[in-house]
C-alpha positions in Angstrom: 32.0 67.4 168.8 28.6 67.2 170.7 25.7 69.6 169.3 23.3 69.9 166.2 26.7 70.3 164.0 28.1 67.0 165.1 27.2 65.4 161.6 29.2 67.9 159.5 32.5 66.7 161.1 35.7 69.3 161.0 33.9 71.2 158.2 31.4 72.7 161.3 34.3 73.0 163.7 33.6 76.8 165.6 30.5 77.1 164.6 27.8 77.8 167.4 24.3 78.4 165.4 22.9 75.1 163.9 23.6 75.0 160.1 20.0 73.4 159.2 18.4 76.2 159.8 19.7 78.9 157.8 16.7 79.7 155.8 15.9 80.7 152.6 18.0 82.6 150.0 16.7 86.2 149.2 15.1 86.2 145.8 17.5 89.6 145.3 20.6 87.2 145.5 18.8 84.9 142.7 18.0 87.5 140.4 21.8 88.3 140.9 23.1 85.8 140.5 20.8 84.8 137.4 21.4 88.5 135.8 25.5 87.8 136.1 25.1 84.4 134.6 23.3 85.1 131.6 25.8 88.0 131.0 28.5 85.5 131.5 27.2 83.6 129.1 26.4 86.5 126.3 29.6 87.8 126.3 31.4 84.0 125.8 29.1 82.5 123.1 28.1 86.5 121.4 31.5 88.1 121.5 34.1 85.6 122.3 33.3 82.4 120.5 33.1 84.7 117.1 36.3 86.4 117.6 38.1 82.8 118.2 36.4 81.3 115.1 38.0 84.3 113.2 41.6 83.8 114.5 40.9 79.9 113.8 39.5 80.8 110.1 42.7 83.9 109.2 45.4 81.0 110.7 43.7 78.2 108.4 44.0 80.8 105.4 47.4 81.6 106.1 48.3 78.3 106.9 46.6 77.4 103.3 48.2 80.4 101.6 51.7 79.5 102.5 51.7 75.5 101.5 50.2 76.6 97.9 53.0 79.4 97.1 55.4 77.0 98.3 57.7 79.7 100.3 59.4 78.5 103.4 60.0 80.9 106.1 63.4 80.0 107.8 63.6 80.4 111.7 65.3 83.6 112.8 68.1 83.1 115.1 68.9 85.7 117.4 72.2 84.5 117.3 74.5 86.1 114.6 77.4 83.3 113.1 81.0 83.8 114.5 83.5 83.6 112.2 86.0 81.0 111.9 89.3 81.5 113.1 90.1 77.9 112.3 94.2 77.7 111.4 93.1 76.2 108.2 91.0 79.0 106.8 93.7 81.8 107.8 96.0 83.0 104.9 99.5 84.7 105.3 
């Protein structure tokens, strides 16, 4: 590849204008792009972060609540047990 690209290898391949000069970014795209960032990061650390700290905090509690009273919850099996038809068990 021969041309002003020549230095960005495959990456430039088709490319006819020379990539150097493409110029400034339009301050509209910044403010943009700044705006939607800062949203971003409102709704994470404002909304989201609280809401997993209470899910974290009501699971501990829980968690807590069920080792002091000591009750175990056994597994539910959607499986109902067969009965034995063993020759053993059978009476005549």
């Amino acid at each position: 590849m021969t041309g002003p690209n020549a230095r960005y290898g495959p990456l430039a391949r088709g490319i006819r204008r020379d990539l150097s000069a493409k110029g400034w970014v339009p301050i509209r795209y910044w403010v943009v792009w700044w705006s939607l960032l800062g949203a971003a990061m409102v709704v994470f650390y404002v909304v989201l972060t609280p809401i997993w700290l209470g899910l974290r905090a009501a699971a501990w509690v829980a968690e807590l609540r069920s080792r002091l009273t000591g009750s175990r919850s056994e597994p539910v099996s959607d499986v109902s047990p067969t009965p034995s038809t063993r020759d053993d068990q059978v009476s005549d």
